[in-house]
C-alpha positions as CSV (number, residue, x, y, z in Angstrom):
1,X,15.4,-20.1,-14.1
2,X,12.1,-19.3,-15.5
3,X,10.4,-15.8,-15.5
4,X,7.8,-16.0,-12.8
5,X,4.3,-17.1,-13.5
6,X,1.8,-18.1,-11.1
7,X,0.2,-20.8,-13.3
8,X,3.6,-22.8,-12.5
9,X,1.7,-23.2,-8.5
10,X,-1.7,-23.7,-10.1
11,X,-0.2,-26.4,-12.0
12,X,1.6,-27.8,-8.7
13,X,-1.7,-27.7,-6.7
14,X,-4.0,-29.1,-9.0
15,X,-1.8,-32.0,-9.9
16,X,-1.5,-33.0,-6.2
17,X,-5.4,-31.8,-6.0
18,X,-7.0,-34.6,-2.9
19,X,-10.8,-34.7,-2.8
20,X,-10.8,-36.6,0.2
21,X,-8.1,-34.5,1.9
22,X,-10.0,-31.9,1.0
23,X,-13.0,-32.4,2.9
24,X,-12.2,-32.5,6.7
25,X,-9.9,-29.2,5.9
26,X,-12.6,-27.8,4.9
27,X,-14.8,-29.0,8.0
28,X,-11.4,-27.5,10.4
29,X,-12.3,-24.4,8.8
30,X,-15.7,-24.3,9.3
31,X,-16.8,-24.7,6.0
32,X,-16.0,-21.4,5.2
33,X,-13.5,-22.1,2.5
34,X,-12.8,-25.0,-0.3
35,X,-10.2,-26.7,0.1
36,X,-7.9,-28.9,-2.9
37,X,-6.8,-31.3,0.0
38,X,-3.2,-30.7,0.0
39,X,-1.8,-30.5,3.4
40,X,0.9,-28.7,4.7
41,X,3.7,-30.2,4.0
42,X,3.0,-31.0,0.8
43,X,2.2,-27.6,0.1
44,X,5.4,-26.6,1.4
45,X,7.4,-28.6,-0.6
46,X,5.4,-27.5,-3.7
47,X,5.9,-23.6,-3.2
48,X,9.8,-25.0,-2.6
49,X,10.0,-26.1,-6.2
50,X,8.1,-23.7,-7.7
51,X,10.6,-21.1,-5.9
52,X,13.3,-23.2,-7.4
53,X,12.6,-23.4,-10.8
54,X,10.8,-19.3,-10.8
55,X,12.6,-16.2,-10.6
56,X,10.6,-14.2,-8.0
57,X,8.3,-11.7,-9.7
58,X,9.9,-8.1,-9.6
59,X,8.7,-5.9,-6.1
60,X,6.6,-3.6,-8.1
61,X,4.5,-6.7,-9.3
62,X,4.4,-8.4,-6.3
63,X,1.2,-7.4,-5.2
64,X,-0.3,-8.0,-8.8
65,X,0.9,-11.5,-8.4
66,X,0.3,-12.3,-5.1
67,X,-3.7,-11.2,-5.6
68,X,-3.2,-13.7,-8.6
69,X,-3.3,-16.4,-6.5
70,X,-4.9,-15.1,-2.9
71,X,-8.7,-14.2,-5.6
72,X,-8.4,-17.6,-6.4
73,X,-11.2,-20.3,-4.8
74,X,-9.3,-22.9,-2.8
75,X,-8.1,-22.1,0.7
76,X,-4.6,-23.3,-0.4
77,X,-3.8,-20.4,-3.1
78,X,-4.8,-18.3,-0.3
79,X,-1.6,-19.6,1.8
80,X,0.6,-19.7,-1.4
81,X,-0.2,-15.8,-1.7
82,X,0.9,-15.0,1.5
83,X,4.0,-17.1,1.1
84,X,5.0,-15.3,-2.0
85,X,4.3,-12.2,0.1
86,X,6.6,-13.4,3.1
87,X,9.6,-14.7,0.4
88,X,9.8,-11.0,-0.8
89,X,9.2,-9.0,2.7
90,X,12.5,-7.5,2.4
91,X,10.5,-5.3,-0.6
92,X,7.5,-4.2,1.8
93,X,7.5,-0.5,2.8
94,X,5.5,1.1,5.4
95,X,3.0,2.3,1.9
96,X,2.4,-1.7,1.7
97,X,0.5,-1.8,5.0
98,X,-2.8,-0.8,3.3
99,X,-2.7,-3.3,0.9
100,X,-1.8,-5.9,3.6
101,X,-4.9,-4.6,5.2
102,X,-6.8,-5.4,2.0
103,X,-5.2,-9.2,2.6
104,X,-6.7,-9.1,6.3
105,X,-9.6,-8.2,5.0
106,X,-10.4,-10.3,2.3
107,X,-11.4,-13.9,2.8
108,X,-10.3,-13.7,6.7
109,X,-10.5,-15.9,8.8
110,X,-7.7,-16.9,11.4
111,X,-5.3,-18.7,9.5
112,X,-4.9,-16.2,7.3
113,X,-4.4,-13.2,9.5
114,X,-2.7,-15.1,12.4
115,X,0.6,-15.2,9.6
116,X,0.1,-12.2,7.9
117,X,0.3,-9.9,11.3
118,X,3.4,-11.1,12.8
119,X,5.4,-12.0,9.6
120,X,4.0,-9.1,7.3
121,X,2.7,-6.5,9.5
122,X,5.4,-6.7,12.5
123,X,8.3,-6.8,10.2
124,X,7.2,-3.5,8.4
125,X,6.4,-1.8,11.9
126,X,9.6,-2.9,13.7
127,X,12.0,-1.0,10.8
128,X,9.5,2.0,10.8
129,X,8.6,2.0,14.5
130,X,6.8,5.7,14.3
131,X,5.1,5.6,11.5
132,X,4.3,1.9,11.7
133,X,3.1,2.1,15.2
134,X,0.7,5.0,14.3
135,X,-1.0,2.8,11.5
136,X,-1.2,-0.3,14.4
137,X,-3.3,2.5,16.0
138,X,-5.6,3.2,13.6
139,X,-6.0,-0.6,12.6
140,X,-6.8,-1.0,16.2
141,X,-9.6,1.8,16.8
142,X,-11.0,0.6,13.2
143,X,-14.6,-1.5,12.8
144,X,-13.2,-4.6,11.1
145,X,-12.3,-7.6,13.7
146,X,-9.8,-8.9,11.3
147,X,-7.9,-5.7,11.3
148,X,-8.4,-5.4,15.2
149,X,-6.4,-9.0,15.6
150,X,-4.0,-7.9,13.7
151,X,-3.2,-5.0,15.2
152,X,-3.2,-6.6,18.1
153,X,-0.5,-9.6,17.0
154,X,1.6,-7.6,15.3
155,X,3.9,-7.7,18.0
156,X,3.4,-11.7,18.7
157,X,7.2,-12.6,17.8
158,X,9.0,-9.0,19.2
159,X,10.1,-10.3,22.2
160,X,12.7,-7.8,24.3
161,X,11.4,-5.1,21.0
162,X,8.1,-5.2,22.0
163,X,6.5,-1.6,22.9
164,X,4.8,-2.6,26.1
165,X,2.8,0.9,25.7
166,X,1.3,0.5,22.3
167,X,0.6,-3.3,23.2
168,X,-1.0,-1.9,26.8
169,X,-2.9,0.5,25.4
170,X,-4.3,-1.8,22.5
171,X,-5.4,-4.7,24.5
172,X,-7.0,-2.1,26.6
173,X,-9.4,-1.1,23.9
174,X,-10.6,-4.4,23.3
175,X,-10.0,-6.2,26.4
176,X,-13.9,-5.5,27.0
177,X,-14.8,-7.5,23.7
178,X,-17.1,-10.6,24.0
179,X,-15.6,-11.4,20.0
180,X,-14.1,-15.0,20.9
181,X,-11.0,-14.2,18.1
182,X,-10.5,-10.9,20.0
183,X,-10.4,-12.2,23.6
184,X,-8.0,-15.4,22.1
185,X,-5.5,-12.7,20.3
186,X,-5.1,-11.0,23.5
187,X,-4.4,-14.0,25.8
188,X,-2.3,-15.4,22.7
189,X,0.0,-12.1,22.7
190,X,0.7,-11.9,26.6
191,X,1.5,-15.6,26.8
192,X,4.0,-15.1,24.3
193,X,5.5,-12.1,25.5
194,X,5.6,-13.9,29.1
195,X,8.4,-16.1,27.7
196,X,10.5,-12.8,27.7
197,X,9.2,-10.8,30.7
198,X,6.8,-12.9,33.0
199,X,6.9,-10.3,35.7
200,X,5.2,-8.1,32.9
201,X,2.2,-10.3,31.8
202,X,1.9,-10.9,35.5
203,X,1.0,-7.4,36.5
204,X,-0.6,-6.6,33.5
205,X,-3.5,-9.2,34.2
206,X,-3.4,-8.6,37.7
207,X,-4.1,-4.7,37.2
208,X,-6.4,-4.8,34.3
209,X,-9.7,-6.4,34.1
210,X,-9.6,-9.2,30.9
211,X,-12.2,-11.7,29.6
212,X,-11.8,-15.2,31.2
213,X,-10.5,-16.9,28.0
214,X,-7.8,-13.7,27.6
215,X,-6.9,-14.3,31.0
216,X,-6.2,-18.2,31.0
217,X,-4.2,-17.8,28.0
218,X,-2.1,-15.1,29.2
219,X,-1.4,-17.1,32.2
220,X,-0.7,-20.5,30.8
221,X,2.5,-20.8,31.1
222,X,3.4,-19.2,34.0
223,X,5.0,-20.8,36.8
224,X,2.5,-19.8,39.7
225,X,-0.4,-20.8,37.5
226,X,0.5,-24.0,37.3
């Protein structure tokens, strides 16, 4: 296998580069972000090959190379970053939540965040609950809505592990916010954790006071809402 380089997914994505693709991604995304036109699976098969034929950069360098690609223009290289990041998780320590934070941050918009919480963030926090639940609090009480989400859906996939106490008392500090992305990430987290304990979500919504959207989402799937 070869040493890794990024230029080997540069290559990949221009080669397969789709001007026409390119321009309703861009319009799903609002415009905020160019797009090369390669949809998803196509992409995914790319990053497979590249994978294949690259050894995966040493952990120390991960970062490096994953900022390589995320700096780049093109909403793609974006994605490939945090698929670099989520091939190598096993390497990220409770000390790689900042930088992950610097990820959120940069270039956010939903897409982005909405895989880097729960497959980034949650797996750090669930094998350091204490110290990883402490930084979920200060990501929540911080001024950035990005970071807010996150901390928020960094329990999305936790099923019977989630803390229902840190998850309470988060939602509780935003469930006041008129930010659409805010109210959504709440009704997103409680619908999912429904499918493991409906009784939960239930009284939760029916003892706190949510935003509308929050609310409909948390309550989607439940059998008496239906």
């Amino acid at each position: 296998m070869k040493k890794w380089d990024h230029q080997g997914v540069i290559d990949r994505f221009e080669a397969n580069r789709n001007e026409v693709q390119a321009v309703p991604m861009a319009a799903y995304m609002k415009g905020h972000f160019p797009f090369l036109g390669i949809k998803s699976p196509l992409r995914q098969q790319l990053l497979k090959e590249q994978f294949k034929e690259y050894e995966l950069p040493e952990p120390e360098q991960l970062f490096e190379e994953a900022w390589k690609l995320f700096r780049l223009p093109e909403r793609e290289y974006q994605y490939a970053a945090i698929a670099l990041l989520e091939k190598m998780k096993k390497h990220l320590t409770i000390d790689d939540l900042q930088q992950l934070q610097e990820f959120i941050e940069s270039k956010s918009w939903w897409d982005s965040v909405d895989t880097i919480a729960p497959k980034l963030v949650g797996h750090i926090v669930l094998r350091n609950r204490e110290q990883g639940e402490k930084v979920m609090v200060t990501w929540s009480q911080c001024d950035n809505m990005w970071t807010n989400r996150a901390a928020i859906l960094h329990q999305l996939k936790y099923k019977k592990e989630m803390n229902t106490s840190l998850l309470s008392s988060i939602i509780k500090q935003h469930s006041g916010s008129g930010e659409f992305f805010i109210q959504k990430a709440i009704g997103w987290v409680l619908r999912e954790y429904a499918k493991t304990d409906p009784d939960w979500v239930q009284t939760f919504v029916a003892e706190h006071p949510l935003k509308p959207l929050s609310t409909r989402e948390a309550l989607k799937h439940l059998p008496f809402n239906k």
